[in-house]
C-alpha positions in Angstrom: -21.2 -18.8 21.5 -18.3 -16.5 22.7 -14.7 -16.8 21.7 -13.9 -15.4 25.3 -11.4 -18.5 26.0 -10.0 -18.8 22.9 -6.6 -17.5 22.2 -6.8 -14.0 20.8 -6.2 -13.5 17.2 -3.6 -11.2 16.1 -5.3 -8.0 15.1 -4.5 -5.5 12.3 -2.4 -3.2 13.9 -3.6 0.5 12.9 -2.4 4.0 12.3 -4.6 5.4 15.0 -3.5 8.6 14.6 -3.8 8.8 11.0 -7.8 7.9 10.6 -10.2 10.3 11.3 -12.0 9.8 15.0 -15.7 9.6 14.1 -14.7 6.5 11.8 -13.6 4.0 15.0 -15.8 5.6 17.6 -19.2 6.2 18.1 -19.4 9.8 19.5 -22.9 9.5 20.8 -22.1 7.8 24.1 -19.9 11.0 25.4 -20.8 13.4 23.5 -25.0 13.5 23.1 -24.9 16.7 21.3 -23.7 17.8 17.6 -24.0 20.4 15.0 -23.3 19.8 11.4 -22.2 22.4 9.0 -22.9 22.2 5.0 -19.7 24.0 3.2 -19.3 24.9 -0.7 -16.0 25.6 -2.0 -16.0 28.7 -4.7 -11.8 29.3 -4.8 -9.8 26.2 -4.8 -6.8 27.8 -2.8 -8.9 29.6 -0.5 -10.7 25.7 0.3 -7.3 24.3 0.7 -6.5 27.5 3.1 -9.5 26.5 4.8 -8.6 22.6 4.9 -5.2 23.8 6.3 -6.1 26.0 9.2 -8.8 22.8 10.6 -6.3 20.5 10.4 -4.8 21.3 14.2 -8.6 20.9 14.9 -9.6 17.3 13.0 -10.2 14.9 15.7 -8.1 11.4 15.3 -9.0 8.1 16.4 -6.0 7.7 18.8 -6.5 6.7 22.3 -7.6 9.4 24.9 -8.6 9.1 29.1 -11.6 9.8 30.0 -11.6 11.4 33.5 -14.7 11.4 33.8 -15.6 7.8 33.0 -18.3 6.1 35.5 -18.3 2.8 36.7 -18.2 0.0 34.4 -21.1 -2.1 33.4 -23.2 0.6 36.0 -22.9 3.6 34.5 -26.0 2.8 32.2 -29.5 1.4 32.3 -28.4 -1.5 29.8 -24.9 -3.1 30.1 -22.5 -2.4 27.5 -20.7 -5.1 25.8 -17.6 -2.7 25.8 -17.8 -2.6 29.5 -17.0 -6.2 30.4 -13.5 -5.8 29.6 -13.3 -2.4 31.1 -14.3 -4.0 34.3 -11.4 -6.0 34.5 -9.3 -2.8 34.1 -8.3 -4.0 30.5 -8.6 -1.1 28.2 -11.2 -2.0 25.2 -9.8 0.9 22.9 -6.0 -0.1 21.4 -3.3 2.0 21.5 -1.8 4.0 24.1 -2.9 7.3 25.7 -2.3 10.0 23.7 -4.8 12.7 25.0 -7.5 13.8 27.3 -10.8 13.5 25.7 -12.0 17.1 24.1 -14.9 18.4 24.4 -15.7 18.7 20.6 -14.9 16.5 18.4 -14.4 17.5 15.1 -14.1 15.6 11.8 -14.2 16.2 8.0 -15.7 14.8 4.4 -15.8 15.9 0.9 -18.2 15.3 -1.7 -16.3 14.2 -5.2 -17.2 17.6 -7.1 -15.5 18.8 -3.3 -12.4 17.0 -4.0 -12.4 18.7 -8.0 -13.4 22.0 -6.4 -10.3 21.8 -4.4 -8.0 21.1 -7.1 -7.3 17.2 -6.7 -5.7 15.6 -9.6 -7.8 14.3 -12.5 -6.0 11.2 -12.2 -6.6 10.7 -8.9 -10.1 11.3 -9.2 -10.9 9.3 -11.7 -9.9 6.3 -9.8 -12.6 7.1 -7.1 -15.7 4.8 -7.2 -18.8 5.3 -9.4 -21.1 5.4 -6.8 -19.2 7.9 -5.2 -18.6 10.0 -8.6 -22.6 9.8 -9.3 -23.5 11.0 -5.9 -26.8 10.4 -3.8 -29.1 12.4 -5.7 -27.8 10.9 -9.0 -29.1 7.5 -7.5 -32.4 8.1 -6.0 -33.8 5.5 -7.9 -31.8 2.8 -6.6 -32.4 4.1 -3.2 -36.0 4.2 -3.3 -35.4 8.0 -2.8 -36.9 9.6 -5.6 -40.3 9.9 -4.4 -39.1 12.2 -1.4 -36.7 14.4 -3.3 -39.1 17.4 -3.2 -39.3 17.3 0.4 -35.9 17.2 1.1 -34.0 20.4 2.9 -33.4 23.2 1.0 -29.7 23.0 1.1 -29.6 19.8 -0.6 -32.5 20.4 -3.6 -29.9 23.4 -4.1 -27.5 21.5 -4.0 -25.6 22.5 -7.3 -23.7 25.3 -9.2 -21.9 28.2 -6.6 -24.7 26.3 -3.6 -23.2 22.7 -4.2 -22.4 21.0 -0.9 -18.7 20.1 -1.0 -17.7 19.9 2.5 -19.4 18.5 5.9 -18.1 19.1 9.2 -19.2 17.1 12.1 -19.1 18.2 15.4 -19.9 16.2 18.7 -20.1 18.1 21.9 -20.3 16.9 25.6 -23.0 18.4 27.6 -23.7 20.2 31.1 -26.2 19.0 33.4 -28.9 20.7 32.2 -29.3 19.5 29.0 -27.6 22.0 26.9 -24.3 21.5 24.7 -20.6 22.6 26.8 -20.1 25.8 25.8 -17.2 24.9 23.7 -19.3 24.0 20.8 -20.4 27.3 20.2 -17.0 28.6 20.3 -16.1 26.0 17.6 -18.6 27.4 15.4 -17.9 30.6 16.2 -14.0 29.7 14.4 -15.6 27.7 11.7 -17.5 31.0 10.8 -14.6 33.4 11.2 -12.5 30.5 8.6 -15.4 30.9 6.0 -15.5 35.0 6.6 -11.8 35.3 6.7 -12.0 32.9 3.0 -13.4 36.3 1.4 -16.1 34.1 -0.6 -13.8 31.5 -1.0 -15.5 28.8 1.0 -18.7 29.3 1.9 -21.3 28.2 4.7 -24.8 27.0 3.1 -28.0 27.8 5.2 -31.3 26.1 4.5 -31.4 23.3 7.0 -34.7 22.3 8.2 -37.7 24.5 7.8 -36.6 27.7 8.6 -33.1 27.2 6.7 -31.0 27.5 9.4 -27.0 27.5 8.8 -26.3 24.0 10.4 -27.9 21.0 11.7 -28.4 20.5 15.3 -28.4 17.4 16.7 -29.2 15.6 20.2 -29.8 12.6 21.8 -32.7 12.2 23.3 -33.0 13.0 26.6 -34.2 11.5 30.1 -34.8 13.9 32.9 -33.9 12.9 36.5 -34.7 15.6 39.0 -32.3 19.2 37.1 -29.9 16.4 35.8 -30.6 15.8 32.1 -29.4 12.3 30.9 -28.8 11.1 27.1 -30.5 8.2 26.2 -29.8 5.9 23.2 -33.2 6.2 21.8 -34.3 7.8 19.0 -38.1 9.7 18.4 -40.0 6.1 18.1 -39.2 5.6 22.0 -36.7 2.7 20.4 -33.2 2.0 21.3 -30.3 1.9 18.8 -26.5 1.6 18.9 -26.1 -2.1 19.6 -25.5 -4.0 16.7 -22.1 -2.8 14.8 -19.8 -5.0 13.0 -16.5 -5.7 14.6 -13.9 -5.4 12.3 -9.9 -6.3 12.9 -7.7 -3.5 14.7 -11.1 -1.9 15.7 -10.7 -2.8 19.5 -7.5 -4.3 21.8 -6.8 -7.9 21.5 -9.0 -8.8 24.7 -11.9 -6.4 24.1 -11.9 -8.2 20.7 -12.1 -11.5 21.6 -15.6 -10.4 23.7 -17.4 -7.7 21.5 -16.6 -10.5 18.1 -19.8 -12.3 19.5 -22.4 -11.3 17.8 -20.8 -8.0 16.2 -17.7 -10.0 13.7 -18.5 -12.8 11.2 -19.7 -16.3 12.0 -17.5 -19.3 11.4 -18.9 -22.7 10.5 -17.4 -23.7 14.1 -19.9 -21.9 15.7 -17.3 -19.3 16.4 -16.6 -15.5 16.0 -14.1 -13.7 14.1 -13.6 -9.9 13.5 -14.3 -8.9 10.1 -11.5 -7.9 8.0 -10.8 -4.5 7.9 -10.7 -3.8 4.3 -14.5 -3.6 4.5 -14.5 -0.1 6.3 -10.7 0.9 5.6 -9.4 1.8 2.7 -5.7 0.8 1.9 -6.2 -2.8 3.7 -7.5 -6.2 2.6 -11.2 -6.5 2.4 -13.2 -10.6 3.0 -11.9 -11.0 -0.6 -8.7 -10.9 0.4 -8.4 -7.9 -2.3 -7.7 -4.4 -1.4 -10.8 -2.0 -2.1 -10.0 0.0 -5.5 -9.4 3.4 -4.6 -7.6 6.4 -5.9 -4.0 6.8 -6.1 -1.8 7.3 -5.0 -2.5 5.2 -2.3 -1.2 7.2 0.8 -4.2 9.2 -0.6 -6.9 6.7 0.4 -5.1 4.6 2.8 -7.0 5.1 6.3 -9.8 7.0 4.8 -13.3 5.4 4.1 -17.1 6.6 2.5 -19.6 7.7 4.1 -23.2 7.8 3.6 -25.1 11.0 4.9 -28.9 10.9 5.6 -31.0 13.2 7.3 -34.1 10.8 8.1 -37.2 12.6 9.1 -39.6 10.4 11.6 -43.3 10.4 11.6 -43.8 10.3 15.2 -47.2 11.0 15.7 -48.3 8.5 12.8 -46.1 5.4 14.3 -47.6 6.2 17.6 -51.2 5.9 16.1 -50.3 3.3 13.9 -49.1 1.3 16.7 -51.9 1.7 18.9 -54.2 0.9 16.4 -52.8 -2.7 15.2 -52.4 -3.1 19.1 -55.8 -3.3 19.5 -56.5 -5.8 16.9 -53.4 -7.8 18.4 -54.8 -7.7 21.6 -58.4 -8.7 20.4 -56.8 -11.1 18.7 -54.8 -12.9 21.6 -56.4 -11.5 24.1 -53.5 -10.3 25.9 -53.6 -6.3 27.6 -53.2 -3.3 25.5 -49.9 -2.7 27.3 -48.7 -6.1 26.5 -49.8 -5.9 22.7 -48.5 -2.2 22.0 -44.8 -3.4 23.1 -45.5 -6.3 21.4 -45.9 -4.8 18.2 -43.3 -2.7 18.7 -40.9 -5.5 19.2 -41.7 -7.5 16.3 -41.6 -4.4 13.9 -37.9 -3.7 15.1 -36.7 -7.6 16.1 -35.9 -5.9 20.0 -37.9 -5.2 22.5 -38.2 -1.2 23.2 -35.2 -0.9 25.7 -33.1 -2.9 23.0 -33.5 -6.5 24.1 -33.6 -8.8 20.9 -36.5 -10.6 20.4 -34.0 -13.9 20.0 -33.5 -13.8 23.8 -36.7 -12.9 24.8 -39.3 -13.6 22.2 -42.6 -12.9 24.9 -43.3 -10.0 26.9 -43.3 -12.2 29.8 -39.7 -13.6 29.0 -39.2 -9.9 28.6 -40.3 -8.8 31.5 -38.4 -11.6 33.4 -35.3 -10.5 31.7 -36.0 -7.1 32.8 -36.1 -7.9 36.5 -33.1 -10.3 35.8 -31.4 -7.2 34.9 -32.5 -4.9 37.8 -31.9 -7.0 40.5 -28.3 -7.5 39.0 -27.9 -4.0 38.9 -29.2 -3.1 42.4 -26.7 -6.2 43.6 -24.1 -4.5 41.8 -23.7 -8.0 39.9 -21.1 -7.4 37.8 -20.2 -11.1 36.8 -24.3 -11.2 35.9 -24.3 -8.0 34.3 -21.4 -9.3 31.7 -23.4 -11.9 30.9 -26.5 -9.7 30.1 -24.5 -7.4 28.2 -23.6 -10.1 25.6 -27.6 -11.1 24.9 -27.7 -7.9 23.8 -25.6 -8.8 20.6 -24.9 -12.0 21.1 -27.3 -14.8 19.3 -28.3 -16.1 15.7 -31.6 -17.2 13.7 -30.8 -20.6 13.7 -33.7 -22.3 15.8 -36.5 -19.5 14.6 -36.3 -19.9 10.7 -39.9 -19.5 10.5 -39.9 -15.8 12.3 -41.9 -17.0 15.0 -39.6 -15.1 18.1 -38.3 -12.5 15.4 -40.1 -12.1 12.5 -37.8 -12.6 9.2 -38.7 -9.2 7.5 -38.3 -7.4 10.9 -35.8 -4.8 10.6 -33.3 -6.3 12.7 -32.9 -8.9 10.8 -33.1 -7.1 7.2 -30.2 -4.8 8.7 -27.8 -7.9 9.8 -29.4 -11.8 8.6 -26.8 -13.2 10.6 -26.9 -16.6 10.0 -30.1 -16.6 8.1 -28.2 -16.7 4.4 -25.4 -18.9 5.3 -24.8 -21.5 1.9 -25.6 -24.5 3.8 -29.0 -26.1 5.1 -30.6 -28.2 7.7 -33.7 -30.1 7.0 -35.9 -27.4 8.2 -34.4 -25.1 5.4 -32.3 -22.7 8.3 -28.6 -22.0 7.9 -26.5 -22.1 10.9 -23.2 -20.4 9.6 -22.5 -16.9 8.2 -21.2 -15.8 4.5 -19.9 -13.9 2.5 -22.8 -13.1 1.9 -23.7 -11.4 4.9 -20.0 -10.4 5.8 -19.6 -7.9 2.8 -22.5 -6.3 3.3 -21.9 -4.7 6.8 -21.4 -1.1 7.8 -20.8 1.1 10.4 -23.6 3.3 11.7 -23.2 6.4 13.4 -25.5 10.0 13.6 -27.1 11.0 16.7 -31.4 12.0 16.7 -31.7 15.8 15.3 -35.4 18.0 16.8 -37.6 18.0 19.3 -41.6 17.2 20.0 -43.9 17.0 22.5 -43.8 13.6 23.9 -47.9 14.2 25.0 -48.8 15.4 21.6 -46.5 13.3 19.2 -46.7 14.5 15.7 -45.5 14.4 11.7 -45.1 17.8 11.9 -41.3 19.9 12.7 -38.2 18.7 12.0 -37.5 15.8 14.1 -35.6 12.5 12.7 -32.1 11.3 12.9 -29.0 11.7 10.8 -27.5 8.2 9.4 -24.1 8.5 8.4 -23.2 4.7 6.5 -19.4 4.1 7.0 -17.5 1.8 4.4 -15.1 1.0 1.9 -18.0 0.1 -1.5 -20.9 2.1 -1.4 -22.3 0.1 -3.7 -21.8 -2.9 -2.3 -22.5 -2.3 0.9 -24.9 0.1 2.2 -26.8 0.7 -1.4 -27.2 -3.2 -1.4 -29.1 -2.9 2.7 -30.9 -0.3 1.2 -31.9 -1.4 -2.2 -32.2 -5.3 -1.2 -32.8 -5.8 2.0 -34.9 -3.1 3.3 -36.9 -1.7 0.1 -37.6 -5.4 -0.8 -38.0 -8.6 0.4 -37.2 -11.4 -1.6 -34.2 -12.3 -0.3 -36.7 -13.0 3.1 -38.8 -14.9 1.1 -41.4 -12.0 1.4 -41.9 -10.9 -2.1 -41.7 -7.0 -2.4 -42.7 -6.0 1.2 -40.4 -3.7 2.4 -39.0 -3.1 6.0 -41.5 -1.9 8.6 -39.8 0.6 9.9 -37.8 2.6 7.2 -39.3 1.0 4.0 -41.1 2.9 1.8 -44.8 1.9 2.1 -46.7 3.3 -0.7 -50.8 2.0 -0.7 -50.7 0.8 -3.7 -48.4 -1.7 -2.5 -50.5 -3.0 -0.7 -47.4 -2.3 2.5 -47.6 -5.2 5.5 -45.5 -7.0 8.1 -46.3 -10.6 8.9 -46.2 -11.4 12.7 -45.7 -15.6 12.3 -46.3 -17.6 15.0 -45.2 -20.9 16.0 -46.8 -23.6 13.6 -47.7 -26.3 16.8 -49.2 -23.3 18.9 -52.6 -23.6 16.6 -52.9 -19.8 16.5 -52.8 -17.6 13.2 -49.9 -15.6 12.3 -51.0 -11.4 12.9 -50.8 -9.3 9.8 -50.1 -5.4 10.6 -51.8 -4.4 7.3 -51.4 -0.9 5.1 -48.2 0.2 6.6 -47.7 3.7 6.3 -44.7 5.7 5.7 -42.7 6.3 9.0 -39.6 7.6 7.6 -38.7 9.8 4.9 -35.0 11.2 3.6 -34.5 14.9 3.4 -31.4 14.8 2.2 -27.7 13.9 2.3 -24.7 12.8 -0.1 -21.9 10.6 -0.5 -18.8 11.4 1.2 -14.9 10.5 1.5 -13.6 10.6 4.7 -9.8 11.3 4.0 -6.8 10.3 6.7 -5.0 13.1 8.1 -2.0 12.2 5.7 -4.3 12.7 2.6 -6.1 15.8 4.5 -2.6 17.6 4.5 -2.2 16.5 1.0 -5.1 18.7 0.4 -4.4 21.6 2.2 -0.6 21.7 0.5 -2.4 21.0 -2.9 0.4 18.6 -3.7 -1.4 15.4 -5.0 1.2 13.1 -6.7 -0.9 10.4 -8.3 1.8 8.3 -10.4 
């Protein structure tokens, strides 16, 4: 279900160098480390000053060379999607060259009291969306937040008067061998300390990050040692793999790296087929799936190529998913009488909807299927298969819900297919009650997920304890109705799944008196009972974050001018 011979669409053509890098890209695959900063803006000139002397700095989505790129669809463990097109020496990014890829990368958001303490227009404001206006705390209800709030980082329960947060920076850094960020990161936040001191209390750097309020966030991916070589990983602190399901959208990719990644990652037709989504769903300025351009705030060069962004700071429970796990393994395995091996990754699967190294359940719902597909894959990787290794790069995102509408490969409230039903909402049935065709549904509620794993712990002694999670960062054009409708409606309930109020298994909140639980269906003619992992506990907690607008460089040299013409 590929549109690889079709004729390629004509794709949005976009202002590459006009949006903001980190909006397009996904910085974790080259640059593993990171280091956010939390800014508040006391003198309005002295923040526009500061906006100013960043610009030359802001890192934009247009096309760089990598020189140190490694071989296509072998450069990983898993084959990358974005890599089959790369093999053919077709570029997968559009645009032309423009630069050599930096070091750091560097990008820029402002809360909305950010924008006011800068000095933008009332009537440009007022035209920005509620949600955004109101602010994450504001709507920690509707989250599911507001339980948490007391635990979160000191820098955002502070988080008003002189200490509000107005600015984030983001930085992503390459790495050297050993593990440890290039040393260009510290030089960048060296000058981003020296802009703050040289602002004379004009803009000013918050501390209280993490336990022992630190002055920024450090992030990392998690790493995999091979003999002194450190290598990132795409897992996060669960052991679990991330990073493969984002939405395509129109303009994202070329023409022929579109036509591949659309399978599994654009909208489903009622062909059967892919298309990219439109790219008014994560770009401002551009028609949306309604065919309607997002409401923004004028004038319109000021939102045009700029988006929102939803910033979490998600702190994992390691060392109670790791008992948890083991303990419902044991049951499963009593239950099935299967190995303990077999039942942990078992559990682990059907919590998520893939399989630990990322294989979805929907391609191989056992753990011997998964274990075949495993060997399938190394033996095409020590062949240097690379016509094979396309092909197992598209499973990865590939597939639909279609022939499993009773969750018996994936289970329905999994959170897989909570984050991204698919086809499982479509508006049309077949007699066993399963859609086979996206909607709108489904299409105007996607986003784009970036962040990269913040702390450490001792793999050998896994524990609650330290700061150790990941930051989320939700990119698109309606807050609301996009990532507050995941959140809200798809993974802190569970109607929509036919499941009543249970909550997702992995980031849900699981309060006992709930009564928190996943159901592990089976197939109805196997004559087994479906497995219940009972009194879920709480895995994931927030500790903070906001709402932020991610301006395009024209709007970002609006602000540092202070000219702001809104008629």
């Amino acid at each position: 279900m590929t549109n690889a011979t079709n004729a390629a669409p004509e794709a949005t053509l976009l202002d590459l160098a006009d949006i903001q890098g980190g909006i397009l890209r996904t910085y974790g695959d080259g640059f593993p480390k990171g280091r956010n900063f939390y800014l508040t803006v006391r003198k309005a000139e002295e923040g526009r000053r500061f906006v100013e002397r960043l610009l030359p700095k802001i890192t934009t989505a247009a096309r760089w060379k990598d020189p140190n790129r490694e071989e296509p669809l072998l450069r990983t463990k898993n084959p990358r999607v974005k890599d089959i097109v790369r093999a053919e020496g077709v570029p997968d990014y559009p645009g032309r060259v423009q630069l050599m890829k930096p070091k750091v990368t560097i990008n820029i958001g402002f809360t909305f009291l950010g924008l006011l303490a800068l000095g933008v227009p009332t009537r440009t404001l007022r035209g920005m969306p509620d949600d955004f206006i109101d602010g994450m705390e504001a709507r920690a209800a509707l989250l599911g937040d507001d339980d948490f709030l007391d635990k979160r980082d000191a820098v955002w329960r502070n988080s008003r008067g002189e200490n509000r947060v107005h600015i984030l920076l983001t930085l992503y850094a390459q790495q050297k061998p050993d593990g440890t960020a290039c040393p260009e990161l510290d030089a960048e936040t060296e000058t981003i300390v020296r802009f703050c001191a040289d602002s004379h209390g004009g803009v000013v750097l918050l501390d209280g990050v993490g336990p022992h309020n630190a002055k920024w966030q450090d992030l990392s991916a998690v790493m995999r040692k091979d003999g002194d070589h450190y290598w990132p990983t795409n897992k996060e602190h669960f052991g679990l793999s991330d990073g493969f399901g984002d939405p395509v959208f129109s303009g994202q990719f070329s023409g022929e790296a579109e036509q591949v990644r659309v399978a599994g990652g654009g909208k489903l037709m009622p062909d059967g087929s892919w298309e990219p989504i439109a790219t008014g769903e994560f770009l401002l300025g551009y028609p949306d799936e309604a065919q309607e351009i997002p409401g923004a705030a004028m004038p319109i060069a000021f939102s045009r190529n700029g988006t929102f962004m939803a910033y979490r700071k998600l702190h994992e429970a390691v060392g109670t998913f790791h008992a948890y796990i083991d303990e419902q393994a044991k049951r499963y395995a009593a239950m099935y009488a299967v190995p303990h091996e077999e039942a942990v990754n078992t559990v682990k699967a059907k919590m998520v909807g893939r399989w630990e190294d990322g294989v979805p359940l929907m391609v191989a719902p056992t753990y011997a299927e998964w274990q075949a597909f495993r060997a399938r894959l190394d033996k095409a990787r020590a062949d240097k298969d690379k016509a094979e290794l396309a092909k197992i790069a598209l499973q990865f995102t590939n597939f639909i819900y279609a022939s499993d509408p009773a969750g018996a490969k994936c289970p329905v409230t999994s959170h897989l297919r909570r984050a991204n039903p698919r086809d499982s909402l479509g508006p049309t049935f077949d007699a066993k009650g399963m859609s086979q065709e996206g909607s709108a549904i489904i299409n105007r509620r996607r986003i784009l997920r970036r962040g990269l794993p913040y702390g450490q712990y001792d793999p050998q002694a896994p524990t609650d304890d330290g700061d150790h999670g990941i930051i989320f960062m939700a990119i698109c054009t309606n807050l609301f109705r996009q990532f507050e409708f995941v959140q809200q409606q798809w993974m802190q309930y569970g109607l929509d799944f036919n499941a009543g109020s249970d909550t997702c298994p992995v980031i849900g909140n699981h309060f006992a008196a709930d009564d928190p639980k996943l159901v592990i269906a089976v197939d109805p003619e196997a004559g087994k009972l479906p497995f219940i992992c009972d009194k879920l506990p709480q895995l994931v907690e927030p500790r903070g974050g906001d709402y932020f607008f991610l301006p395009s460089m024209t709007a970002l040299r609006m602000l540092a001018m202070g000219i702001i013409d809104p008629t």
